[in-house]
N, C-alpha and C positions, 0 to 999 in steps of 0.2 A: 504493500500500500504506500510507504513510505518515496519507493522507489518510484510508482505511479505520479506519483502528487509531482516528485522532482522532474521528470519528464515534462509532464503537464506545464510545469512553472518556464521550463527552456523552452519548450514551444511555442509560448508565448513570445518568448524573448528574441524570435531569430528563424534564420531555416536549419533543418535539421536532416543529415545528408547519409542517408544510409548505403554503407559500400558491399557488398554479397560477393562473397569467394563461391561463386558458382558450382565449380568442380568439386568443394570440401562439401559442398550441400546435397551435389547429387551424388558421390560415392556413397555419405551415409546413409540415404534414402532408399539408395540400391540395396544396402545389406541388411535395413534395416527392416525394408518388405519385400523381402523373397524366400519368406520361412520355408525351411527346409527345400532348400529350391524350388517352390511354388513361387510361379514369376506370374504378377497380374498382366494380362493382354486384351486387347480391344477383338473383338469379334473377329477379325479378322487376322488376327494372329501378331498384331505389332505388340511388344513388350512395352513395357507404360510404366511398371515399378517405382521405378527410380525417379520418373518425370511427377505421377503422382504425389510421392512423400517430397521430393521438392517442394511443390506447389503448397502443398501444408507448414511445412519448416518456415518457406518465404513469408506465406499471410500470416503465421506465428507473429514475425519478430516484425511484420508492418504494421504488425495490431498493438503490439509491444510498447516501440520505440517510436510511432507515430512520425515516418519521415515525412519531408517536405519533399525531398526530391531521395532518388533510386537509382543504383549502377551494378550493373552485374557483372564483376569481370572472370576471363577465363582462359584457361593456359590455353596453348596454341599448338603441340605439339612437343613431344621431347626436348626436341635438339633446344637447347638456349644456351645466351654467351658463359652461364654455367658448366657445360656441356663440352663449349670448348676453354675452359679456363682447366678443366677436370674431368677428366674422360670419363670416369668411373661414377660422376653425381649420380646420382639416381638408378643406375643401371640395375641396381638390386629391383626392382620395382615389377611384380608381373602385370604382364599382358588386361588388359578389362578386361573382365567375363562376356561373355558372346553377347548376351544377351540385354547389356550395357552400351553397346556400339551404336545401336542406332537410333541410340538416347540421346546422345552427344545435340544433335540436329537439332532433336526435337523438343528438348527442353530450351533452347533456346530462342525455337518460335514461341516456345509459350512463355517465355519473359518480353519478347516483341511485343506479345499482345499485350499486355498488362501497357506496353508504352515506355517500358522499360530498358535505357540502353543495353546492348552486350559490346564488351570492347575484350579485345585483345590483340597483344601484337606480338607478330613472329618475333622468335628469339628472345620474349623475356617470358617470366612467369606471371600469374594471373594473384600473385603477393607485389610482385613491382608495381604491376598499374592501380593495384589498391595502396600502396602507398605512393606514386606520383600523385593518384588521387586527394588524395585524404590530404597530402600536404599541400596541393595546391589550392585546394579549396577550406582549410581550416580556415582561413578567413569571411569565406561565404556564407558557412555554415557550421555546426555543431555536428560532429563526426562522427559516424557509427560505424566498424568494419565486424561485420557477422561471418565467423569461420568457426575450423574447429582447429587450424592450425595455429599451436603456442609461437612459431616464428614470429608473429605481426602485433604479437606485445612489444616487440621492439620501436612499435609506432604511436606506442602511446605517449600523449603530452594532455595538456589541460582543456584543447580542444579537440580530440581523438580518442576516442575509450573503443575500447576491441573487445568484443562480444565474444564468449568461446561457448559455442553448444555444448552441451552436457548428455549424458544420456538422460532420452526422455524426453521427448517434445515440449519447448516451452520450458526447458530448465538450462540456465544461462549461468555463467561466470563474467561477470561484469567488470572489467580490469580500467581503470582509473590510474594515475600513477602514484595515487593515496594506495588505490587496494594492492597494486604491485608492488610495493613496496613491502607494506602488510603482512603479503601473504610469501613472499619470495626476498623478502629483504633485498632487494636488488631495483636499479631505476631502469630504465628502458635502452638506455644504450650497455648495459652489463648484460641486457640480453643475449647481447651478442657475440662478448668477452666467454661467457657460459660457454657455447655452443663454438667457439673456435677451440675452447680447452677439450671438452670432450667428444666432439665429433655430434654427426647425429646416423644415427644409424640407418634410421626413415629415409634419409635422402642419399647416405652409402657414402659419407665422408670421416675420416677417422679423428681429426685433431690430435690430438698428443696421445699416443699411444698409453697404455698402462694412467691414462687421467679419468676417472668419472667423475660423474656429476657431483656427488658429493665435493670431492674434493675441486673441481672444478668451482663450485659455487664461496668455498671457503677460500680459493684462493683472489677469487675477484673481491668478494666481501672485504678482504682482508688488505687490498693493495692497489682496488679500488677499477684495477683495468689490464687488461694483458699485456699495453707500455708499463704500468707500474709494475708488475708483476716480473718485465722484462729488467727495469734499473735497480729491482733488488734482490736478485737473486742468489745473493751473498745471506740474501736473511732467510730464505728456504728451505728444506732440509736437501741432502746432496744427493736421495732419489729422485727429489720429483726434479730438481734442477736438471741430472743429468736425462731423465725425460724430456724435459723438455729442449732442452741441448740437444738433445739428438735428433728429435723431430719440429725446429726451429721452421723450416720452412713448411711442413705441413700446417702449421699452427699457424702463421700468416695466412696461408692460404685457404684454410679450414674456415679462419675467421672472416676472409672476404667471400668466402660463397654464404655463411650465415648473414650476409647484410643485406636485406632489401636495398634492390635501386630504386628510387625517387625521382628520379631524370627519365622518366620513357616516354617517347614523344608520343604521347593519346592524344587526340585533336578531339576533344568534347568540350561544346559551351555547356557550362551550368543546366543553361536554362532548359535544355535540350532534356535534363535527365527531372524535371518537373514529376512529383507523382499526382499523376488524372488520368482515372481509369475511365477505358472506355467500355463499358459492361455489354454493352452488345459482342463486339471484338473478340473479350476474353470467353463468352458463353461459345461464342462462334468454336473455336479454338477448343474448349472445354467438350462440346460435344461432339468434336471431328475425334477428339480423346475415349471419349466415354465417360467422362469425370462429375456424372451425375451427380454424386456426394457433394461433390465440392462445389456443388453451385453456390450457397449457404456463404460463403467465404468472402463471395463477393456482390454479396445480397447489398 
């Protein structure tokens, strides 16, 4: 309630700019309805799963956060300049399930209809253009990025707070750089000190070999950033120095694939990403689906 009222109070005050990691919404939606691999399909056989539990997730947090305007961004394919900076990013990653493939498409007409831009651009990830976003317009408006990936706590500041799903529809982690703090003793750019120490395994990059998070976290705490951590190494013990000593340049380089880019050239006005739905449009859309249920949503 508390958090409702705070909402209510910012919307008044301004617009309120909600940014959607598309691809973190439709993976969970996929796994999250295809129990026992019973995958929902439209009469004629098109899979829908995963475009359905989007379409719920998304009216979730527009019912939530009440935005002014709406952006959907979404990776573009493998290869990005992470990709060639570090052959091996990601490579761990299997293939979509079959049945997920011809989602891709189709979830993104159905954020069309809504009115809703979808941007992405070859060669970076669909975390770069939410943070070119978010930092280009923090002055526009009051910032929301809805994922479920912890990388883009790194974007948090006084006018950007990063929404992390939770399990359970409708159950969020609200990160502020009050509650980041808080909850992880750590500010937003030690996110990324974190995650150049220990690697991340999700995306197949190691950082300093023999470093976890534990100790990863107590050595940023403690020295504030992986420069400081680098001028006193005299104060460290002589394992984890010689750790680190030895894998010096993975650790640079670990820690530049953990940074979102901020710099990707997306060509979107503001005003372009306005939320005003057009309810005929999305019904249209909804019934080429079969998403009868969900008429309600946009009643």
């Amino acid at each position: 309630m508390e958090l409702q009222m705070e909402l209510e109070m910012e919307k008044e005050q301004g617009n309120r700019l909600l940014l959607v990691d598309g691809m973190a919404l439709l993976f969970r939606a996929f796994f999250a309805n295809s129990y026992g691999g019973s995958v929902r399909r439209t009469s004629t056989g098109v899979p829908v799963n995963a475009v359905y539990g989007f379409v719920k997730y998304f009216m979730d947090a527009v019912q939530r956060f009440q935005p002014t305007h709406v952006v959907c961004c979404w990776d573009m394919g493998s290869q990005t300049f992470r990709t060639t900076q570090f052959e091996g990013y990601k490579a761990n990653r299997p293939s979509a399930p079959e049945d997920l493939i011809p989602q891709f498409d189709l979830v993104k007409e159905v954020v069309e209809s809504f009115g809703v831009p979808n941007v992405g651009i070859v060669g970076y990830e669909a975390d770069d253009c939410i943070g070119t976003l978010a930092k280009r317009h923090r002055t526009d408006a009051q910032v929301f990025v809805l994922s479920g990936d912890h990388d883009l706590l790194q974007l948090v500041d006084d006018r950007i707070t990063v929404v992390i799903m939770k399990k359970g529809q409708g159950n969020y982690a609200i990160y502020t750089p009050q509650y980041l703090l808080e909850e992880r003793q750590l500010t937003p750019a030690q996110i990324i000190c974190v995650k150049g120490l220990m690697g991340d395994t999700s995306d197949n990059y190691p950082g300093v070999r023999g470093i976890g998070e534990k100790t990863a976290h107590k050595l940023v705490q403690e020295f504030g950033s992986v420069d400081g951590i680098l001028s006193n190494l005299d104060r460290v013990s002589k394992t984890i120095r010689a750790k680190i000593e030895a894998d010096l340049d993975m650790l640079h380089l670990s820690r530049e694939l953990a940074c979102i880019h901020c710099e990707v050239p997306v060509e979107l006005e503001f005003s372009t990403s306005n939320w005003s739905v057009n309810r005929a449009q999305v019904v249209s859309k909804f019934e080429e689906l079969e998403f009868r249920s969900l008429m309600a949503l946009i009643s």
